[in-house]
LOMAR-239832 format. One record per residue: residue in three letters; chain; y, z, x of N, C-alpha, C in turn. Coordinates in steps of 0.001 Angstrom, whole numbers, plus 500000, padded with zeros to 6 digits. Layout:
BEGIN
+------+------+--------+--------+--------+--------+--------+--------+--------+--------+--------+
| code | unit |     nY |     nZ |     nX |    caY |    caZ |    caX |     cY |     cZ |     cX |
+------+------+--------+--------+--------+--------+--------+--------+--------+--------+--------+
|  Ala |    A |      Y |      Z |      X |      Y |      Z |      X |      Y |      Z |      X |
...
+------+------+--------+--------+--------+--------+--------+--------+--------+--------+--------+
END
This chain:
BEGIN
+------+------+--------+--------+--------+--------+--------+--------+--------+--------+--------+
| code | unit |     nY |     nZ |     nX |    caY |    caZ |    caX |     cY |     cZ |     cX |
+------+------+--------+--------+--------+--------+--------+--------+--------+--------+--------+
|  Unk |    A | 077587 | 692947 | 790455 | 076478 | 692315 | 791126 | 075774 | 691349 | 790170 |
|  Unk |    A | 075276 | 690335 | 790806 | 075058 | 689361 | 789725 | 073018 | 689321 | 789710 |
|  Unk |    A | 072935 | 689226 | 788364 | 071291 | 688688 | 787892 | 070377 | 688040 | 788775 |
|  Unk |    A | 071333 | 686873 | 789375 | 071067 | 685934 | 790316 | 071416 | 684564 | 790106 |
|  Unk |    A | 070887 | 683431 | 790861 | 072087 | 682537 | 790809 | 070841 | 681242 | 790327 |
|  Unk |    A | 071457 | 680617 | 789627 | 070675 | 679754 | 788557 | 071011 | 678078 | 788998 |
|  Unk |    A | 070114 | 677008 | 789214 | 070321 | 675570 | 789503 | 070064 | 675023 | 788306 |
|  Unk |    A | 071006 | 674710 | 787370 | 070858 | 673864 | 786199 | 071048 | 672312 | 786347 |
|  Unk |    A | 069898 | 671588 | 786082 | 070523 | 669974 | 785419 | 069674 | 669233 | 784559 |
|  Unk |    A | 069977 | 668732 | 783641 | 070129 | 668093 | 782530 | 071346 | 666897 | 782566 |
|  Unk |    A | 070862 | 665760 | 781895 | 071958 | 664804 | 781825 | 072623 | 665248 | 780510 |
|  Unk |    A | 071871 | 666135 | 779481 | 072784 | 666657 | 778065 | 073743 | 667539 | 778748 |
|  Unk |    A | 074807 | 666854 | 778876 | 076284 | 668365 | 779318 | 075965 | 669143 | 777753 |
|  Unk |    A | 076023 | 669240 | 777088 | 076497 | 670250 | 775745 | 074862 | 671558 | 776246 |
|  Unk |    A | 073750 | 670693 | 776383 | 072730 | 671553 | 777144 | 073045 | 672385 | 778148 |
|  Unk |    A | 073324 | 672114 | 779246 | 073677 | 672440 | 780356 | 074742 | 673644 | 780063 |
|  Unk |    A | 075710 | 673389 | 779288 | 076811 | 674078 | 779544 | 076874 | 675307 | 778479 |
|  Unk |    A | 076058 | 675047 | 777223 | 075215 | 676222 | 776534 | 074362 | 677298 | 777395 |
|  Unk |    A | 073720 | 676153 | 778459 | 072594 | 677742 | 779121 | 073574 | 678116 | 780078 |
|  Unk |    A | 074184 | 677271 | 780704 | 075384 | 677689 | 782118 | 076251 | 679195 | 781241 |
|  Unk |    A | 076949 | 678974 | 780312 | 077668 | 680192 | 779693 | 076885 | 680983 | 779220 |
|  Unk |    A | 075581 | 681011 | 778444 | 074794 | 681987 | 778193 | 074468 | 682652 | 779593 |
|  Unk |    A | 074230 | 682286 | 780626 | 073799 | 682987 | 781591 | 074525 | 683812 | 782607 |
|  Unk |    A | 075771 | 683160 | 782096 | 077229 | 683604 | 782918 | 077802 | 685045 | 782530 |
|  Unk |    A | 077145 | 684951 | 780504 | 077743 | 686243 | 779888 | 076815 | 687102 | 780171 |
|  Unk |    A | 075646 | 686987 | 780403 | 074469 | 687984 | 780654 | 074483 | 688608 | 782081 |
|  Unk |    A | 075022 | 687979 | 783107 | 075149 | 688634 | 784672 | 074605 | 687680 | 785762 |
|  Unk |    A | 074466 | 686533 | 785086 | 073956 | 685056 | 786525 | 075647 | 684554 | 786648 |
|  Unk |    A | 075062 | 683866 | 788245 | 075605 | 682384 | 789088 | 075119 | 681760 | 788183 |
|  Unk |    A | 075812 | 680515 | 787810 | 075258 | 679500 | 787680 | 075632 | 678005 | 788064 |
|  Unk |    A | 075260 | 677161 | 788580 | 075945 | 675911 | 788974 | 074782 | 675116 | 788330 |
|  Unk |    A | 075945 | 674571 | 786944 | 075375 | 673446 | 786385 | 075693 | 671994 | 786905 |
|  Unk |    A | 074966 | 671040 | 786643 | 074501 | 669838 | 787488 | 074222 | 668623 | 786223 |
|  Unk |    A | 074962 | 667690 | 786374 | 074319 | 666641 | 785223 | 073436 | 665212 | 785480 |
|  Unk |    A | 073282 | 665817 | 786953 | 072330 | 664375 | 787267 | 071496 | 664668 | 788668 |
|  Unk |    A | 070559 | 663756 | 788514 | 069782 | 664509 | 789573 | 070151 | 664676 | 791170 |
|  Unk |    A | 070864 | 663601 | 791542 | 071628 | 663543 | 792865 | 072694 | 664855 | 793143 |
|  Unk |    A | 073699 | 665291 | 792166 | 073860 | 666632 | 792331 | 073309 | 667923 | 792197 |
|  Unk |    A | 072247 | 667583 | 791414 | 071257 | 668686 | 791678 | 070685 | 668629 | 792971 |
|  Unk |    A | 070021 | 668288 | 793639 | 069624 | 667948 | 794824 | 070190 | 668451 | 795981 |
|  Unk |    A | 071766 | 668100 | 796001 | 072440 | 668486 | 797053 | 072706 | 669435 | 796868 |
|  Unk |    A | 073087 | 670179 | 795789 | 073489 | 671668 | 795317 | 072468 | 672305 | 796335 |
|  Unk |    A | 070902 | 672154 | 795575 | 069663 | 672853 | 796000 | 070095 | 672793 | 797946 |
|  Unk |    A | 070098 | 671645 | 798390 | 070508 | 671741 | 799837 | 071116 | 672510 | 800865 |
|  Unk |    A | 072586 | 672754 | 799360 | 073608 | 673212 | 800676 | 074192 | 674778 | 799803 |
|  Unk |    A | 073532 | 675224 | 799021 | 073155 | 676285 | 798429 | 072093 | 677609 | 797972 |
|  Unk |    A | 072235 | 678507 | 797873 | 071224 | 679514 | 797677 | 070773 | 679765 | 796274 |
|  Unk |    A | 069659 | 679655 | 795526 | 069458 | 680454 | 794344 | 068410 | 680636 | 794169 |
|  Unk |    A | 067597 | 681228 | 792932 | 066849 | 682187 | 792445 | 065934 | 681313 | 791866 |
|  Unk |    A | 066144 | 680398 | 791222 | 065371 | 679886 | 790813 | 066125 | 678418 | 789663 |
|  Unk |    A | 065481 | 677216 | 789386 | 066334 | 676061 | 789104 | 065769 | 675834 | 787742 |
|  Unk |    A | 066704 | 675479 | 786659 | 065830 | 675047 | 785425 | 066228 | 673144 | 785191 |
|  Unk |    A | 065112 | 672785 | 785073 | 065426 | 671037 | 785411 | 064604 | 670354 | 784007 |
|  Unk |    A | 065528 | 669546 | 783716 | 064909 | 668549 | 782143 | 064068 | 667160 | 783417 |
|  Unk |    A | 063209 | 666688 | 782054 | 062235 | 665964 | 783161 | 063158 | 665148 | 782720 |
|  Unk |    A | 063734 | 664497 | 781503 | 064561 | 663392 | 781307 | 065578 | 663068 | 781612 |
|  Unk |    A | 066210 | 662310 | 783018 | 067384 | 662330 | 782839 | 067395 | 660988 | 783377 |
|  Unk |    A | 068484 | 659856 | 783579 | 068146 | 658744 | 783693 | 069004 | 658188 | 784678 |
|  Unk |    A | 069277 | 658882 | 785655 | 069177 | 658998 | 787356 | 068481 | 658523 | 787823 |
|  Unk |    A | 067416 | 659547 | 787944 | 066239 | 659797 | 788586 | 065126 | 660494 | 787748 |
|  Unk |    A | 063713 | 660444 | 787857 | 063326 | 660791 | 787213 | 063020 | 662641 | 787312 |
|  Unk |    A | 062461 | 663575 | 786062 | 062490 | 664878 | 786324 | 061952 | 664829 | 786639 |
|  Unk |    A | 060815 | 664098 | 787134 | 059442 | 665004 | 787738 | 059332 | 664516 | 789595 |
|  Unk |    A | 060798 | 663425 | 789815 | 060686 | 663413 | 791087 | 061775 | 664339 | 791427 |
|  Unk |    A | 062781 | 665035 | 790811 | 063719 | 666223 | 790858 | 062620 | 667295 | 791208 |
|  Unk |    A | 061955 | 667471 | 790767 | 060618 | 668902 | 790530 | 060132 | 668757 | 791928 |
|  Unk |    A | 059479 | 667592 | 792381 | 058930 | 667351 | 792886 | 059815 | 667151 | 794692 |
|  Unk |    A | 060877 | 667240 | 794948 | 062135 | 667162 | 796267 | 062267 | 669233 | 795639 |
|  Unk |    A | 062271 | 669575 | 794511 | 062967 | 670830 | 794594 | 061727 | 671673 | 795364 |
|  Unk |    A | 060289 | 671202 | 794852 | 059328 | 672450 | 795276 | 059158 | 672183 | 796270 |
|  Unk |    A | 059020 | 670983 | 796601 | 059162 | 670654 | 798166 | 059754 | 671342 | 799352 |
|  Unk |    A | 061203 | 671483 | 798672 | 062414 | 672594 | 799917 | 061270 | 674218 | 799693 |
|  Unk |    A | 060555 | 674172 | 799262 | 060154 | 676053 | 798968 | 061271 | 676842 | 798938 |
|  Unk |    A | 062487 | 676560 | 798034 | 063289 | 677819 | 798229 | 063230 | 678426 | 797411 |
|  Unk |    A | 062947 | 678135 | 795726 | 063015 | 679024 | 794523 | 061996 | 678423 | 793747 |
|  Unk |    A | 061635 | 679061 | 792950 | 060221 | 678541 | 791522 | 061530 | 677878 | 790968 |
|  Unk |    A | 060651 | 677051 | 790041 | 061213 | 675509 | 789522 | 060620 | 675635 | 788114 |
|  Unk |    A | 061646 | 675590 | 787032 | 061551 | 676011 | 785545 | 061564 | 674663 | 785063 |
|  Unk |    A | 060874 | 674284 | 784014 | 061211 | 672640 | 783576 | 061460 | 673011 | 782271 |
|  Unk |    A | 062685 | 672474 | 781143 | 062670 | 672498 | 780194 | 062988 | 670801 | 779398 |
|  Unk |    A | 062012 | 670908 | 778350 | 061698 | 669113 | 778122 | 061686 | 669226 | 776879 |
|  Unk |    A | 062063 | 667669 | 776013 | 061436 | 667735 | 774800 | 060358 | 667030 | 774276 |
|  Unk |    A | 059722 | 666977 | 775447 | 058423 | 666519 | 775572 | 056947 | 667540 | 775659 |
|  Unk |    A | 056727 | 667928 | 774849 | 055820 | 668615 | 774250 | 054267 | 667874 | 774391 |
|  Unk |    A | 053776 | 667087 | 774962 | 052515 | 666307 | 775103 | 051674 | 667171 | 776547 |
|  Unk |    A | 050530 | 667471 | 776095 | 050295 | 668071 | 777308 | 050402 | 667200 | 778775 |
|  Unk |    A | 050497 | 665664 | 778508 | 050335 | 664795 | 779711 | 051412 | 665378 | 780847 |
|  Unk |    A | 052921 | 665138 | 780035 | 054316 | 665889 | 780215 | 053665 | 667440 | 781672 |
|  Unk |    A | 052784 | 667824 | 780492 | 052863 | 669869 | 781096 | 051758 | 669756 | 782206 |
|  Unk |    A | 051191 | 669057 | 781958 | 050141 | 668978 | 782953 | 050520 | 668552 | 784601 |
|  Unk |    A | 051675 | 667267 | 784337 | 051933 | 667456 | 785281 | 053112 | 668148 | 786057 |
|  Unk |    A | 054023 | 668433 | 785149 | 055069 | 669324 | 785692 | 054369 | 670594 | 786408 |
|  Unk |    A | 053098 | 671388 | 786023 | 052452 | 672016 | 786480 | 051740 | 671511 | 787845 |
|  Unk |    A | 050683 | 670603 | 787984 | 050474 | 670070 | 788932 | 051551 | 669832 | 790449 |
|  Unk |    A | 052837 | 669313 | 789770 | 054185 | 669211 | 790764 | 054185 | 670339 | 791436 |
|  Unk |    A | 054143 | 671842 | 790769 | 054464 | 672977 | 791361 | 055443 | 674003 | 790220 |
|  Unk |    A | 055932 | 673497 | 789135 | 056502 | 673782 | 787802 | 055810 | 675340 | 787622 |
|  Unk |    A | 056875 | 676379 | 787834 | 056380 | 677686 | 787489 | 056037 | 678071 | 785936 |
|  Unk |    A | 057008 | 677275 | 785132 | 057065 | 677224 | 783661 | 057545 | 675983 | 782802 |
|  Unk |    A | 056918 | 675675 | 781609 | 057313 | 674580 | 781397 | 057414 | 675211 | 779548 |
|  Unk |    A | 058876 | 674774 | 779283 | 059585 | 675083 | 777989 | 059715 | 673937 | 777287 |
|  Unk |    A | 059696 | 674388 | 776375 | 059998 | 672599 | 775518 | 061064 | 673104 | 774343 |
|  Unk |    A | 062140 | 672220 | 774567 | 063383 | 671941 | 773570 | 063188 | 671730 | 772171 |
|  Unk |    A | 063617 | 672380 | 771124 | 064503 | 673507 | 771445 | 063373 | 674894 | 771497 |
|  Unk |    A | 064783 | 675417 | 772265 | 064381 | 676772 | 772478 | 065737 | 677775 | 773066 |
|  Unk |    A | 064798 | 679175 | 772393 | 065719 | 680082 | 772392 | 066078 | 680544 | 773573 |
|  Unk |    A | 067564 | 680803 | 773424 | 067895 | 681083 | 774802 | 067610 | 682513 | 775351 |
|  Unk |    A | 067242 | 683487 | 774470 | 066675 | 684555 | 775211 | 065658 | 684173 | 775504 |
|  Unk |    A | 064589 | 683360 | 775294 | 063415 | 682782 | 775758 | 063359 | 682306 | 776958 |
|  Unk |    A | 064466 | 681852 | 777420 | 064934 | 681083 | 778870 | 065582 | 681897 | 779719 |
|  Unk |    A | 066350 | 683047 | 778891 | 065864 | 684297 | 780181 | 065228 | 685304 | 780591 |
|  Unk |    A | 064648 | 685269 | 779339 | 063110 | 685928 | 779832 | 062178 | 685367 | 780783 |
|  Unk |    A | 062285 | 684284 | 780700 | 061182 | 683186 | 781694 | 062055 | 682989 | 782804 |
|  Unk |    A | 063423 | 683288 | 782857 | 063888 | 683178 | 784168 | 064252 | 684340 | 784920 |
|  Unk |    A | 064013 | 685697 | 783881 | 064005 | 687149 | 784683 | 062589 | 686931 | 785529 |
|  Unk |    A | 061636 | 686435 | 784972 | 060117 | 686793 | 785225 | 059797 | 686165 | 786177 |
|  Unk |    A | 060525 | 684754 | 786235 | 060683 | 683945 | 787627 | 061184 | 684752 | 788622 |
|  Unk |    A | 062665 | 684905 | 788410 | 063112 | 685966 | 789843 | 062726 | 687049 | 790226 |
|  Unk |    A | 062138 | 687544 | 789182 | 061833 | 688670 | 789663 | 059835 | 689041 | 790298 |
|  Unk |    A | 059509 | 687665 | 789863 | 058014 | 687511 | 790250 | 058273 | 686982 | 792090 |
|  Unk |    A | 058966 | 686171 | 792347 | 059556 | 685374 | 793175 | 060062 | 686849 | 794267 |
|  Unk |    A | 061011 | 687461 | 794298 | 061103 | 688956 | 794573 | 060205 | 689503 | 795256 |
|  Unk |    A | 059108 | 689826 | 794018 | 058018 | 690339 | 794440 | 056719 | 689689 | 795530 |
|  Unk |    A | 057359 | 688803 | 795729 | 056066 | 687733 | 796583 | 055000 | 687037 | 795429 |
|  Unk |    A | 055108 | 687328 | 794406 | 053983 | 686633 | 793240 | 054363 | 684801 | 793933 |
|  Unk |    A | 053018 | 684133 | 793838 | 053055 | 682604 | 794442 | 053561 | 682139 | 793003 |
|  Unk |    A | 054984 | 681089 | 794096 | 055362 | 680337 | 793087 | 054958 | 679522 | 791996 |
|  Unk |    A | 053582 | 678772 | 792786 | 052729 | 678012 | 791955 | 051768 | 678870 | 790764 |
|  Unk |    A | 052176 | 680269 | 790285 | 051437 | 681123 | 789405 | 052475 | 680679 | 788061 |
|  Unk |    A | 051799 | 680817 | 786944 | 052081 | 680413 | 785591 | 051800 | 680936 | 784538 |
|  Unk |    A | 052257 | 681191 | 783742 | 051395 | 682122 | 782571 | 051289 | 681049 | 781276 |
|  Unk |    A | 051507 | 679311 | 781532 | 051294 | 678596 | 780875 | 049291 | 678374 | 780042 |
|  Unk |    A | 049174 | 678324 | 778940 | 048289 | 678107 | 778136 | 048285 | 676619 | 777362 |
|  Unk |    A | 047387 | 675756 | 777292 | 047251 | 674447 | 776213 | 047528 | 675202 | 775481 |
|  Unk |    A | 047743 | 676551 | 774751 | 047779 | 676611 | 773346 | 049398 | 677306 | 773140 |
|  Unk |    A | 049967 | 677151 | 774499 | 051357 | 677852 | 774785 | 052184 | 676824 | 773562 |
|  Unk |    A | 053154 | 677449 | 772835 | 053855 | 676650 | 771849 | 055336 | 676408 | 772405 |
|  Unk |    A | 055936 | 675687 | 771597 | 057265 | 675430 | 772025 | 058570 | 676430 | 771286 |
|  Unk |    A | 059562 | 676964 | 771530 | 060130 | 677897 | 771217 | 060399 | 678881 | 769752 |
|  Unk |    A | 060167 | 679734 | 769418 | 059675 | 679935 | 767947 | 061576 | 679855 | 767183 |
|  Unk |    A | 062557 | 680100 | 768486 | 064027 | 680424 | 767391 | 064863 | 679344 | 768063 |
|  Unk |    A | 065571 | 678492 | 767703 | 066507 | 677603 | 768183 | 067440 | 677835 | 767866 |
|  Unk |    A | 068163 | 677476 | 769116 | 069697 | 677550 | 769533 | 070651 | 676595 | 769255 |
|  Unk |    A | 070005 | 675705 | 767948 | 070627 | 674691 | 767563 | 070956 | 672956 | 768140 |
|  Unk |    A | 070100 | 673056 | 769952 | 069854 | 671908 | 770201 | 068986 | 670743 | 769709 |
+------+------+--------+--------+--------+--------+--------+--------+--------+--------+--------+
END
């Protein structure tokens, strides 16, 4: 039985395909995505738990990806960026952004924040809830991205 099923995209494939196999060996679905138009349709014509989306990708922008994903209401919406400025967090939050991570970061860090998603999500906790802080930091162990 699986963890649950994960919407990855990032235009970094070596990103993508680091958290896609980390999550694969731990007990998730995952369907990774390298641009925002397949992310999109994935989200459409698919079921999952919850989506982790880079605001940068040069498609489309992340925060209009964030912004079509919270829209559908089907899963909380994880943003991971290497944009660290609160302007960045403020509004990925505002969009509807359950959590906002900043690169690099550890990948048990990203499933901890994505157990807490599905399983808050589960529980009926509102998507738009956050346990984000201005003084929230960016990942303390890197995974070498």
């Amino acid at each position: 039985m699986s963890n649950g099923a994960i919407l990855l995209v990032d235009d970094d494939r070596e990103m993508v395909d680091s958290i896609s196999n980390w999550f694969r060996r731990v007990g998730y679905e995952t369907t990774p995505t390298y641009h925002a138009f397949h992310c999109l349709m994935a989200a459409a014509e698919n079921q999952y738990d919850v989506a982790i989306v880079d605001v940068g990708m040069p498609d489309m922008n992340g925060f209009e990806v964030l912004r079509e994903l919270v829209a559908l209401q089907l899963f909380p919406v994880i943003v991971l960026s290497g944009h660290n400025g609160s302007e960045f967090k403020s509004r990925a939050f505002q969009l509807g952004a359950l959590e906002y991570l900043v690169k690099p970061v550890s990948l048990p860090e990203v499933e901890a924040v994505v157990r807490k998603a599905i399983q808050g999500d589960r529980f009926g906790i509102s998507k738009s809830q956050s346990s984000y802080t201005e003084s929230s930091q960016p990942g303390r162990v890197t995974s070498g991205w």
